[in-house]
N, CA, C and O atoms as CSV, one atom per row, in Angstrom:
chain,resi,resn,atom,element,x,y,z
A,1,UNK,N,N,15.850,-38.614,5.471
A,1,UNK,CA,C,16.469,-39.525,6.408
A,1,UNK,C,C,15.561,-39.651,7.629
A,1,UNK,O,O,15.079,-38.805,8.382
A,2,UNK,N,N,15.475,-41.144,7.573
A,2,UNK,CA,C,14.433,-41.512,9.311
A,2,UNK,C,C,12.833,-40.061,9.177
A,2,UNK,O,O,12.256,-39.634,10.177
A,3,UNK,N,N,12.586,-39.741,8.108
A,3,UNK,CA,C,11.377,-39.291,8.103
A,3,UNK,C,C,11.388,-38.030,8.197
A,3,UNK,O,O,10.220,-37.644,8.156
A,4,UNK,N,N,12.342,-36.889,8.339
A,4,UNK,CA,C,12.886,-35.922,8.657
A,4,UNK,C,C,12.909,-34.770,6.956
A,4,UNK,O,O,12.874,-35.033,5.754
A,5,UNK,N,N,12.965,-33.823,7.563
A,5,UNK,CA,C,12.941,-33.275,6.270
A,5,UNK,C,C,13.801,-32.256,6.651
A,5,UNK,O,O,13.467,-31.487,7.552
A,6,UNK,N,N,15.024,-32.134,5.998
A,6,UNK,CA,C,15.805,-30.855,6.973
A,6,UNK,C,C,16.184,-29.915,6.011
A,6,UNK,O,O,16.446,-30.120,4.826
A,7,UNK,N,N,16.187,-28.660,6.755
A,7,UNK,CA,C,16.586,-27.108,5.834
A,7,UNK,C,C,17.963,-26.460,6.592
A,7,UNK,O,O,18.084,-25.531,7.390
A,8,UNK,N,N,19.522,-27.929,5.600
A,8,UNK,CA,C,20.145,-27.199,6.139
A,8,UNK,C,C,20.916,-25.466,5.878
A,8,UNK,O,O,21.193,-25.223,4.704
A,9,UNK,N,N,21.247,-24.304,6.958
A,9,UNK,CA,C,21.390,-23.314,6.751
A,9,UNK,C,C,23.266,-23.343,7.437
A,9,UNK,O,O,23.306,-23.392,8.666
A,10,UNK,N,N,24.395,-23.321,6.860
A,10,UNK,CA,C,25.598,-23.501,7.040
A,10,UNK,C,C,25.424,-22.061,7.612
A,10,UNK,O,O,24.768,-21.102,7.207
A,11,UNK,N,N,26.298,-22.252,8.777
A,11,UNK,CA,C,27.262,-21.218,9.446
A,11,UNK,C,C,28.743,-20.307,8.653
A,11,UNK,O,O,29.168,-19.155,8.733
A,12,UNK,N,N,29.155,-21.511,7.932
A,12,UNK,CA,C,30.453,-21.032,7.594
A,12,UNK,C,C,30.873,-22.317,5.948
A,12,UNK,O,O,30.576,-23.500,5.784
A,13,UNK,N,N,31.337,-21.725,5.408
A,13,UNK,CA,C,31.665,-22.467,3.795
A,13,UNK,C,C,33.010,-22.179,3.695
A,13,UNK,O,O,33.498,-21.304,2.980
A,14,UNK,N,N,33.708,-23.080,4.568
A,14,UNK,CA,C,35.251,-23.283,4.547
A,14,UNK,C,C,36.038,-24.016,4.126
A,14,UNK,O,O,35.219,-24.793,3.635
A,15,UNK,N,N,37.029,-24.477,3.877
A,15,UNK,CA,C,37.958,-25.563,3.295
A,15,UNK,C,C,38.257,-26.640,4.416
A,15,UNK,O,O,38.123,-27.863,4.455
A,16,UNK,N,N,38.685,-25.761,5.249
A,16,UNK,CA,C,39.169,-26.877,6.860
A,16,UNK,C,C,38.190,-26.402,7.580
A,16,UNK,O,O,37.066,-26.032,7.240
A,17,UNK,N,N,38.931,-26.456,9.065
A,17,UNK,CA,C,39.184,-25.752,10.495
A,17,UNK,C,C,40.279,-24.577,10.450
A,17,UNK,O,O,41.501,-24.539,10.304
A,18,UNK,N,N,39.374,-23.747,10.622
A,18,UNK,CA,C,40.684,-22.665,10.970
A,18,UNK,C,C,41.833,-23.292,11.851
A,18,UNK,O,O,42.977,-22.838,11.872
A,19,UNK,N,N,41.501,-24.141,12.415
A,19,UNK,CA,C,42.926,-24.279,13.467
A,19,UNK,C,C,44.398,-24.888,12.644
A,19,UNK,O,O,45.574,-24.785,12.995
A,20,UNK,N,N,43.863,-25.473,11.566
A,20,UNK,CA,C,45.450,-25.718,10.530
A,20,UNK,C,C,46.103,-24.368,10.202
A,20,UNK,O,O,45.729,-23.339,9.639
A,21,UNK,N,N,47.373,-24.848,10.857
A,21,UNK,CA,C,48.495,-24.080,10.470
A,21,UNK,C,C,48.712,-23.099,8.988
A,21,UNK,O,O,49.009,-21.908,8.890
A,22,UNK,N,N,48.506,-23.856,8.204
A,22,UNK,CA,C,48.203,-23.230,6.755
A,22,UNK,C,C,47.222,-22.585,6.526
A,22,UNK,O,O,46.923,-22.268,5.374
A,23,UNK,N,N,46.478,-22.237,7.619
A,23,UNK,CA,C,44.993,-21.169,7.201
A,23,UNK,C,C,43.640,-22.074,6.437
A,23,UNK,O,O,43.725,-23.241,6.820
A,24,UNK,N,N,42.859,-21.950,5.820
A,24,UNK,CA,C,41.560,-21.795,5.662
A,24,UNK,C,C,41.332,-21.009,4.340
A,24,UNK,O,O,42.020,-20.007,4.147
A,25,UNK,N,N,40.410,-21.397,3.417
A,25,UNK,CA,C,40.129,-20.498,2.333
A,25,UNK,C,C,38.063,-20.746,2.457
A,25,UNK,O,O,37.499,-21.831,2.602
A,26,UNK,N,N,37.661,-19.930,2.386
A,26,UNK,CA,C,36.049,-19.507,2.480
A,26,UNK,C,C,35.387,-18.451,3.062
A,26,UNK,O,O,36.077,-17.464,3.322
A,27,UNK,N,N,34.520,-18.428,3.259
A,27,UNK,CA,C,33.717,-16.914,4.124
A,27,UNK,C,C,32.526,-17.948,5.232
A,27,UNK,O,O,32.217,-19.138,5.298
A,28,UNK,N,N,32.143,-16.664,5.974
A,28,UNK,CA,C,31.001,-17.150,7.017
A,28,UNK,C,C,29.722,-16.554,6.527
A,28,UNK,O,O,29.903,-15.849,5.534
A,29,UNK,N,N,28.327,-16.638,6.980
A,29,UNK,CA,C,27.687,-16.731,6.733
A,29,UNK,C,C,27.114,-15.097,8.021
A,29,UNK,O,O,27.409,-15.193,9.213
A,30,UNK,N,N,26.563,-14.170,7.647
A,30,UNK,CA,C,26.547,-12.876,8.432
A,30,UNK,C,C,24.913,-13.297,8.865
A,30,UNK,O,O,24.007,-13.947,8.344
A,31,UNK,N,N,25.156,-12.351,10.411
A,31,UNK,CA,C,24.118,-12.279,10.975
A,31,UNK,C,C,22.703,-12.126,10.195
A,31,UNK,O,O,21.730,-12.875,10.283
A,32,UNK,N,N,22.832,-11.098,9.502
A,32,UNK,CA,C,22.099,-10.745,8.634
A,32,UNK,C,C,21.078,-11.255,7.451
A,32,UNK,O,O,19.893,-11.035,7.197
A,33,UNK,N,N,22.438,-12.287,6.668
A,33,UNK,CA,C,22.510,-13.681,5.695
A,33,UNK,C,C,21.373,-14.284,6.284
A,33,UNK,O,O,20.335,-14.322,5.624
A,34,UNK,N,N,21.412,-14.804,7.528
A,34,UNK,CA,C,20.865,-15.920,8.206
A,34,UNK,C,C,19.283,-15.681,8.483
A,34,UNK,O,O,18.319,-16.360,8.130
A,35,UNK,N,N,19.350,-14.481,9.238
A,35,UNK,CA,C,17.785,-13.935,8.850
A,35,UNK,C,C,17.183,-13.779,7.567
A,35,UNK,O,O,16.073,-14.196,7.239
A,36,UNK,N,N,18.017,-13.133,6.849
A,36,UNK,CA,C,16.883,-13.322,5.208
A,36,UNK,C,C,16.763,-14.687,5.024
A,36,UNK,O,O,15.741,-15.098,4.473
A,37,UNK,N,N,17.659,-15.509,5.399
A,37,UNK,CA,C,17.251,-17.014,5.109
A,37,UNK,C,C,16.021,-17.461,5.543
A,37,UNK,O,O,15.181,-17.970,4.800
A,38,UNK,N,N,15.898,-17.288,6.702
A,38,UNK,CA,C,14.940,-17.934,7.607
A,38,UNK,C,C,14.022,-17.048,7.284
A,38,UNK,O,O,12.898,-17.550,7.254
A,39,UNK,N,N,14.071,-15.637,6.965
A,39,UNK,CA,C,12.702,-15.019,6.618
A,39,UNK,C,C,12.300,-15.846,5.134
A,39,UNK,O,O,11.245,-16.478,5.086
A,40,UNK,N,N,13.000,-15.802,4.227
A,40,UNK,CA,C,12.139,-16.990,3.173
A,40,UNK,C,C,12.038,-18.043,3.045
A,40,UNK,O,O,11.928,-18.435,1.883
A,41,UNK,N,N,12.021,-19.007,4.098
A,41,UNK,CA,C,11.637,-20.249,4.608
A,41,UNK,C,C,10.430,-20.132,5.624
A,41,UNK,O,O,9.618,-21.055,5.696
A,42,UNK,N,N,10.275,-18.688,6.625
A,42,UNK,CA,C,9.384,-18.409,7.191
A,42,UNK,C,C,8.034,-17.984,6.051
A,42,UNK,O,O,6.837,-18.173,6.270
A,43,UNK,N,N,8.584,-17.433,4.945
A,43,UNK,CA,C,7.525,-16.646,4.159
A,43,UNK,C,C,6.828,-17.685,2.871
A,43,UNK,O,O,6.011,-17.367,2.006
A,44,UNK,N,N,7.475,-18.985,3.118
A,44,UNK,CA,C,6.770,-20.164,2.586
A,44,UNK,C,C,6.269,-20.866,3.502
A,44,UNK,O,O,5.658,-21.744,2.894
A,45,UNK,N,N,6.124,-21.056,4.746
A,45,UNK,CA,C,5.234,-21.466,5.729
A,45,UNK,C,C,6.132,-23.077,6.058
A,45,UNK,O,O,5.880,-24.168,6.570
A,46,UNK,N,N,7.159,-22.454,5.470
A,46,UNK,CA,C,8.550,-23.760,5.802
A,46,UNK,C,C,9.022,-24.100,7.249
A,46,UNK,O,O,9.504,-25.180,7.591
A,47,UNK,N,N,8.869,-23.309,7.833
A,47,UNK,CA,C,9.688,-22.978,9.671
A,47,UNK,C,C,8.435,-23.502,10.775
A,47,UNK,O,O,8.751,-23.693,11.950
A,48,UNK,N,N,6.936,-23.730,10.299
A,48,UNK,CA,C,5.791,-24.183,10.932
A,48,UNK,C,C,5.986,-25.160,11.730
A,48,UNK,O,O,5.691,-25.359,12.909
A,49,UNK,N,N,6.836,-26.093,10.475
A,49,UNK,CA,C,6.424,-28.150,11.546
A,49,UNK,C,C,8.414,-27.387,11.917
A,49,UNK,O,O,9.272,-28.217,11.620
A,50,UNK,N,N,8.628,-26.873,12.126
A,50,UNK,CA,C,10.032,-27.368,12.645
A,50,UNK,C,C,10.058,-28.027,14.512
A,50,UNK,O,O,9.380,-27.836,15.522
A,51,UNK,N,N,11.099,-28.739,14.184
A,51,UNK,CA,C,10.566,-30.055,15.693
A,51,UNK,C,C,11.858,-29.650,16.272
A,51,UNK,O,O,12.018,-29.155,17.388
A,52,UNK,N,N,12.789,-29.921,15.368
A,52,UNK,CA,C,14.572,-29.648,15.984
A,52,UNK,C,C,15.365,-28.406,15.078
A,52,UNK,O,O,15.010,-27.928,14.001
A,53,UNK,N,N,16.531,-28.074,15.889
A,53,UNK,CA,C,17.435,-27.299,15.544
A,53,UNK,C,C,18.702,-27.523,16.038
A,53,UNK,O,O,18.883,-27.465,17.255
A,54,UNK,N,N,19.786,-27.818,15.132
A,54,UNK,CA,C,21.109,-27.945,15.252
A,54,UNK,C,C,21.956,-27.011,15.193
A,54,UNK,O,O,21.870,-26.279,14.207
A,55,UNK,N,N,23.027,-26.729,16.195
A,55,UNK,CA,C,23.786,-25.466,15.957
A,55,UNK,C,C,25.125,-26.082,16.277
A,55,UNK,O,O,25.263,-26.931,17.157
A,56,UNK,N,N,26.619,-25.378,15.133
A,56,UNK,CA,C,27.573,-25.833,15.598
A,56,UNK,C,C,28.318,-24.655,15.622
A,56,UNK,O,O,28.095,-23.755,16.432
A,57,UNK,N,N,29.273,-24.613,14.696
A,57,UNK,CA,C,30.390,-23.766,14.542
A,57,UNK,C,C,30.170,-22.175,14.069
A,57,UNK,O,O,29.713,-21.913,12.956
A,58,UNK,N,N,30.556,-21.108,15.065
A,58,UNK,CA,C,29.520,-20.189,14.556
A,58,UNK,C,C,30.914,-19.199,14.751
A,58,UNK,O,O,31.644,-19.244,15.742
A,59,UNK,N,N,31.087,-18.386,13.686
A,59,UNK,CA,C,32.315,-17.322,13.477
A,59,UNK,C,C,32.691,-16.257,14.534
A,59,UNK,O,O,33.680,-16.053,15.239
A,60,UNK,N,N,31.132,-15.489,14.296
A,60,UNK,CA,C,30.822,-14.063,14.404
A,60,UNK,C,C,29.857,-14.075,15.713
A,60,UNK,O,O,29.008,-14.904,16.041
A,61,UNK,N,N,30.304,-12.788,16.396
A,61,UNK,CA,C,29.309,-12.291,17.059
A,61,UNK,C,C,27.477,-11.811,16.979
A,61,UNK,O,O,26.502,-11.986,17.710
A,62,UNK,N,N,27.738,-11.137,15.653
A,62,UNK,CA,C,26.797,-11.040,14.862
A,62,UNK,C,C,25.842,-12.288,14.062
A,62,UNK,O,O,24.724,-12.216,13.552
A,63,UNK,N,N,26.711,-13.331,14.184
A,63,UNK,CA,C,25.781,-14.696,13.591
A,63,UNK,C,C,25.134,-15.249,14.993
A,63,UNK,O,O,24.002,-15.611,15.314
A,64,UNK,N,N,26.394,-15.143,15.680
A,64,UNK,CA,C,25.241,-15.916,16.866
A,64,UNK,C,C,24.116,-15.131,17.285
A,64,UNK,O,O,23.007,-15.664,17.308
A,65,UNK,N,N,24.261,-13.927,17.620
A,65,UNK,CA,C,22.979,-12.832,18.234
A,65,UNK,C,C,21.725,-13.187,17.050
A,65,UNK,O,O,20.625,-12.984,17.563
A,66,UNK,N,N,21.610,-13.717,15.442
A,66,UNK,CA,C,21.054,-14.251,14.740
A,66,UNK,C,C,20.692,-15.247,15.080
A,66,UNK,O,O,19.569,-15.384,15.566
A,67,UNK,N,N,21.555,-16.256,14.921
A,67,UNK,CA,C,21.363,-17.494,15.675
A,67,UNK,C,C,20.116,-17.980,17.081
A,67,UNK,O,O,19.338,-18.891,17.363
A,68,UNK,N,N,20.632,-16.606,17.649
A,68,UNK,CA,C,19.897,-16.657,19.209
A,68,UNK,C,C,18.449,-16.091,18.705
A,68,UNK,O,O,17.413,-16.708,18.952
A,69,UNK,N,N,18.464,-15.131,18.134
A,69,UNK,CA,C,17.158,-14.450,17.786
A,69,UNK,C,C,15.916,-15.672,16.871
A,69,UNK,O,O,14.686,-15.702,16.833
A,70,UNK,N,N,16.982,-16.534,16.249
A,70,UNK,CA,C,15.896,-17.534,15.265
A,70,UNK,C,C,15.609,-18.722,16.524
A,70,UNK,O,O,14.492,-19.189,16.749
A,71,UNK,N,N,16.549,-19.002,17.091
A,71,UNK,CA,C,15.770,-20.237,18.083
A,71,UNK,C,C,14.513,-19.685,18.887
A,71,UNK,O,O,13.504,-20.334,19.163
A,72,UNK,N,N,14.746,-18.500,19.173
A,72,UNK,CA,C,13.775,-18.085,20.238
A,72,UNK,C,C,12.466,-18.164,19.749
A,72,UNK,O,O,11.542,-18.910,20.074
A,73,UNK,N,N,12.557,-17.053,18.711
A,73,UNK,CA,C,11.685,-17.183,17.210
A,73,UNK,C,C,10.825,-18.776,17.120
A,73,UNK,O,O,9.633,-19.063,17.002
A,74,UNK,N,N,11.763,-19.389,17.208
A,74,UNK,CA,C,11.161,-20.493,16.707
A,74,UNK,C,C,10.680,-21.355,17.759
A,74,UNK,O,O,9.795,-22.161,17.472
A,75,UNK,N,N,11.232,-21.294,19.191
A,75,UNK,CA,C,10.563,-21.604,20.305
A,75,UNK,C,C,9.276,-20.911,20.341
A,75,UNK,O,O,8.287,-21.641,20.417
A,76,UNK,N,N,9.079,-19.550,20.298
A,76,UNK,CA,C,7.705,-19.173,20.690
A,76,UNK,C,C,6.708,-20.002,19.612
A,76,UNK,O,O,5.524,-20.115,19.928
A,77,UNK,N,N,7.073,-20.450,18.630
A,77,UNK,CA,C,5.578,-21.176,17.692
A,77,UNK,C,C,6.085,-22.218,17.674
A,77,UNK,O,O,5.971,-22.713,16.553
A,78,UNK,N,N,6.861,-23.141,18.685
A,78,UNK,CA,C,6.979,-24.789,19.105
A,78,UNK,C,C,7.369,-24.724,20.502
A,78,UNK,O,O,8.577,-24.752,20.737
A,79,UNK,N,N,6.597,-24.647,21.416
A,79,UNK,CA,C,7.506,-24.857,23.300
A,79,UNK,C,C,7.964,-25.924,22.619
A,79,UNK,O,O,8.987,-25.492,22.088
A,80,UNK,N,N,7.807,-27.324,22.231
A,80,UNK,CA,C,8.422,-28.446,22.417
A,80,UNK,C,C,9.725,-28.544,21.383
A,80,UNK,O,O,10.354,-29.599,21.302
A,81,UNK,N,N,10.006,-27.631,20.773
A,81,UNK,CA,C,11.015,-27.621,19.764
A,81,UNK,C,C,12.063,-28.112,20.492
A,81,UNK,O,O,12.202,-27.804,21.675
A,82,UNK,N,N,13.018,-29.038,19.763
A,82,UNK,CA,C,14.035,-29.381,20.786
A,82,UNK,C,C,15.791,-28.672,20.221
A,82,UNK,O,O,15.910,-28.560,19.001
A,83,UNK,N,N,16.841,-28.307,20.965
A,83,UNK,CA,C,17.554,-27.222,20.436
A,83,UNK,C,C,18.950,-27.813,20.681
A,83,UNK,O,O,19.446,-27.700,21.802
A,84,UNK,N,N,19.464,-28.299,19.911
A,84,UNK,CA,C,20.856,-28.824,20.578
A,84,UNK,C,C,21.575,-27.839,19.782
A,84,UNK,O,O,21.364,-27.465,18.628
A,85,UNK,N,N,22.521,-27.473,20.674
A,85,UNK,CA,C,23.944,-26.382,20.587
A,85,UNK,C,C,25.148,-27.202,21.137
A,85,UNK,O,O,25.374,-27.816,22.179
A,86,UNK,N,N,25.948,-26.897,19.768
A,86,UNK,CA,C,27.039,-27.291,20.376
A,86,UNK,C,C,28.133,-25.883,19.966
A,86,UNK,O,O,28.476,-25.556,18.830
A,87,UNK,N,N,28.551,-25.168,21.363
A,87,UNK,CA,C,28.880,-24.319,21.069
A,87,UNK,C,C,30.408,-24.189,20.818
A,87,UNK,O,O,31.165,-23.596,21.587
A,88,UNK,N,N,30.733,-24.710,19.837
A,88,UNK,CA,C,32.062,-25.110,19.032
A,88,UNK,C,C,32.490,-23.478,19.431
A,88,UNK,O,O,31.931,-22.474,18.990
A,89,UNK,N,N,34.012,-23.532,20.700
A,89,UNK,CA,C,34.547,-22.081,20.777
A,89,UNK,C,C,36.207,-22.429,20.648
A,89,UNK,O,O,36.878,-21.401,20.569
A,90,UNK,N,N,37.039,-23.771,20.610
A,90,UNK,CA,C,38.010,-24.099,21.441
A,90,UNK,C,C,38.330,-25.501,21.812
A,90,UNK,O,O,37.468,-26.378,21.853
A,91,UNK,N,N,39.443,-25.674,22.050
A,91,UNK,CA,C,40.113,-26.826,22.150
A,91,UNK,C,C,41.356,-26.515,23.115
A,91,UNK,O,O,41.840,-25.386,23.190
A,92,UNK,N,N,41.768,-27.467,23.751
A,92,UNK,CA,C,43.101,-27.615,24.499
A,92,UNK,C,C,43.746,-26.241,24.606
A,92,UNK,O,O,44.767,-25.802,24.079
A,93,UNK,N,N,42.603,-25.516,25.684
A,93,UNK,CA,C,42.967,-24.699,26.284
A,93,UNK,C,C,43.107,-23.147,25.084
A,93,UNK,O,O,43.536,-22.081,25.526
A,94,UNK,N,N,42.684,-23.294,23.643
A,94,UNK,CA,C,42.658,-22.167,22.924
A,94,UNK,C,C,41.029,-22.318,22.790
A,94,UNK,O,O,40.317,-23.290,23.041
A,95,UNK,N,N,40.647,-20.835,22.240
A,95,UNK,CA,C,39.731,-20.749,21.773
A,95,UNK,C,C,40.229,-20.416,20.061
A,95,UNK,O,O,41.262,-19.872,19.671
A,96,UNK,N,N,38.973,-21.012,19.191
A,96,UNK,CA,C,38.732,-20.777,17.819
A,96,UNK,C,C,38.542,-19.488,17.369
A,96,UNK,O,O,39.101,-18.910,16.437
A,97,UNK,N,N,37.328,-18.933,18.459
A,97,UNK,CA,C,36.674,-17.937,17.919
A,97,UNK,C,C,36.819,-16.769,18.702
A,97,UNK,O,O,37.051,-16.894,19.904
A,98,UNK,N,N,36.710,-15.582,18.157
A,98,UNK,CA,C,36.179,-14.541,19.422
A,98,UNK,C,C,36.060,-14.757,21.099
A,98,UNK,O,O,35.111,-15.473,21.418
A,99,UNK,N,N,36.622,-14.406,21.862
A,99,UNK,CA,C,35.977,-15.014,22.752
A,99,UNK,C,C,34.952,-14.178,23.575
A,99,UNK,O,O,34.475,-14.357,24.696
A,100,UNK,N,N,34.749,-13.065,22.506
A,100,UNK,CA,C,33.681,-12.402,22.796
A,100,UNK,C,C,32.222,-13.104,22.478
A,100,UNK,O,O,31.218,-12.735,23.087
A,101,UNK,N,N,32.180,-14.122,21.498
A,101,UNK,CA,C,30.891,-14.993,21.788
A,101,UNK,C,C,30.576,-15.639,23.120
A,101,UNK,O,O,29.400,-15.899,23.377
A,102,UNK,N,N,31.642,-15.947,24.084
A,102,UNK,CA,C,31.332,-16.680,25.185
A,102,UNK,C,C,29.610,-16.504,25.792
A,102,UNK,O,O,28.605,-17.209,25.884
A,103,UNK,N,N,30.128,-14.797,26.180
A,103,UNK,CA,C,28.364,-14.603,26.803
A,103,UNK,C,C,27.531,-14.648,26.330
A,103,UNK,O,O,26.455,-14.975,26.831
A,104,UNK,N,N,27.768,-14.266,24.944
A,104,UNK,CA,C,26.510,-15.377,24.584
A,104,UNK,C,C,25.539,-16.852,24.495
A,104,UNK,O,O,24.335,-17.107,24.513
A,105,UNK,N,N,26.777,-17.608,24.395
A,105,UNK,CA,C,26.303,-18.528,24.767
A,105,UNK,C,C,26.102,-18.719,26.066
A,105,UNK,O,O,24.947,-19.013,26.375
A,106,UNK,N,N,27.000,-18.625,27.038
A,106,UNK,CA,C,26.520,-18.857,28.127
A,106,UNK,C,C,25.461,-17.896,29.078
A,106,UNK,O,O,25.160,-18.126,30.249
A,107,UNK,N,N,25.052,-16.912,28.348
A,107,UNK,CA,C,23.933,-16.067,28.612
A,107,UNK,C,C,22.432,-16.431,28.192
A,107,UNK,O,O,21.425,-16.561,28.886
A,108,UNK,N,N,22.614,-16.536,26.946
A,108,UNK,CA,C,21.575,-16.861,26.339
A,108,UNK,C,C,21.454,-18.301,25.602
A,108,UNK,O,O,20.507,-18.961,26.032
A,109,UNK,N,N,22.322,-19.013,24.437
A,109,UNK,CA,C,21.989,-19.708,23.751
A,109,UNK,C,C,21.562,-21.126,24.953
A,109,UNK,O,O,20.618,-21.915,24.982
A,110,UNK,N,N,22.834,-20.923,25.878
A,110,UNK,CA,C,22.594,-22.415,26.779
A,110,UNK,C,C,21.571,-22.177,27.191
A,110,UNK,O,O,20.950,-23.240,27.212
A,111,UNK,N,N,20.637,-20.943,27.761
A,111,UNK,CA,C,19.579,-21.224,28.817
A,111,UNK,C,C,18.128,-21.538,27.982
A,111,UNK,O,O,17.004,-21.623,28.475
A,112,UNK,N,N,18.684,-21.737,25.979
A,112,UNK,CA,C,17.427,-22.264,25.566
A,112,UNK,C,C,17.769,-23.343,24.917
A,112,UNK,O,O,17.106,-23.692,23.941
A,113,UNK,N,N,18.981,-24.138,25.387
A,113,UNK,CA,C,19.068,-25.574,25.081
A,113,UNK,C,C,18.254,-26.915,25.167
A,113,UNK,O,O,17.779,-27.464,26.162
A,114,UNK,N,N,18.232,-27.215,24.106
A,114,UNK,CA,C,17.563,-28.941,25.037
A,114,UNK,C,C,18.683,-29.417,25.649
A,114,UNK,O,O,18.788,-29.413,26.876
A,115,UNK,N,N,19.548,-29.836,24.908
A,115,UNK,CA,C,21.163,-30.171,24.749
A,115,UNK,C,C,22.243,-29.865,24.720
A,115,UNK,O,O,22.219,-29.768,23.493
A,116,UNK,N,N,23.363,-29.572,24.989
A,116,UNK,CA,C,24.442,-29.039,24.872
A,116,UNK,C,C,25.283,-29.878,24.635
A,116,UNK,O,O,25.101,-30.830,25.394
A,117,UNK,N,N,26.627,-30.137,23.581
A,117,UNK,CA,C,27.213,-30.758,23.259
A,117,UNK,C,C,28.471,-30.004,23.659
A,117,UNK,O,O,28.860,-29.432,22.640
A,118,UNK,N,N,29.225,-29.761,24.600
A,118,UNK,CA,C,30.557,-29.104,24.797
A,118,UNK,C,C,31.738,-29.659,25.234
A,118,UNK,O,O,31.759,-30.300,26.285
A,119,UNK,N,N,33.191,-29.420,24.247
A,119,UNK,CA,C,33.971,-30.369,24.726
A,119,UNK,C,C,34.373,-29.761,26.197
A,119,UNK,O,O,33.865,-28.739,26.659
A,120,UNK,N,N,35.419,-30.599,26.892
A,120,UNK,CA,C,35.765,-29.594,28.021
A,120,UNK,C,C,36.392,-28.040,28.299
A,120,UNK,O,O,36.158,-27.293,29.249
A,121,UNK,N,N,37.235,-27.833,27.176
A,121,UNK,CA,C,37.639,-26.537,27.003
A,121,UNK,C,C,36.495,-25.727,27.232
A,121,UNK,O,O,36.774,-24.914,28.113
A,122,UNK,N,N,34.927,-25.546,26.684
A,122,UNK,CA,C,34.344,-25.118,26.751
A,122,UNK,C,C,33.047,-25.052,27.675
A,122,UNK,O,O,32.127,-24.247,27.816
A,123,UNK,N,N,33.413,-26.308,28.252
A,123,UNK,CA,C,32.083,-26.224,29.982
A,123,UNK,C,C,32.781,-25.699,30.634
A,123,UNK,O,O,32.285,-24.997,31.516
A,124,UNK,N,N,34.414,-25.789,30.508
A,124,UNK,CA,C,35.445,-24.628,31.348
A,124,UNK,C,C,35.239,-23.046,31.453
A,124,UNK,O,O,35.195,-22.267,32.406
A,125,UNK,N,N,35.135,-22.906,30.099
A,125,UNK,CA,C,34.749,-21.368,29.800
A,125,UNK,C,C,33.354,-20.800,30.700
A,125,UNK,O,O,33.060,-19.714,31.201
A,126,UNK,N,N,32.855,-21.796,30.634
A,126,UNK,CA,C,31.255,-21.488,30.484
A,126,UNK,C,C,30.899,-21.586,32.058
A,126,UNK,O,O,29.741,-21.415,32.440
């Protein structure tokens, strides 16, 4: 698409949004998961031309501290890499997730944003 070649890596393989009443059937994707990923995309010389990185809906504490560790990663062999986060935590005054991810993002992931996509619940938090 538009010239792009993308390696997408899912956060989470769910049915819905957790936020339906009736629950959710799937698993997330572990801190851990995410690095062996990117280590064999790194170990084919796949992660080189990367230009952008998209981030949305992220479970775990442990995925994002992943999360945070691969952008950086991937900033040091692109300054110009561009990084949009959208740090999907919450809606109308609930949060989704943990809200022990907060500081993270607002510690770390925002201060290596290009972009930030946040609804208001969450520039509130932040």
């Amino acid at each position: 698409v538009m010239g792009l070649d993308v390696d997408p890596v899912h956060s989470v393989q769910f049915s819905n949004t957790p936020a339906y009443p009736g629950g959710f059937k799937g698993s997330a994707t572990t801190g851990e998961e995410l690095l062996a990923l990117v280590e064999g995309l790194k170990g084919n010389g796949l992660t080189a031309g990367y230009t952008h990185v998209l981030t949305g809906y992220i479970s775990s504490v442990g995925m994002l501290r992943a999360v945070q560790e691969v952008v950086e990663k991937l900033k040091e062999s692109n300054k110009d890499l561009i990084y949009v986060c959208d740090p999907v935590m919450g809606d109308n005054g609930q949060f989704y997730v943990s809200p022990d991810l907060l500081p993270i993002y607002r510690d770390g992931l925002v201060k290596s944003a290009t972009l930030l996509t946040p609804n208001q619940f969450e520039i509130e938090q932040m």
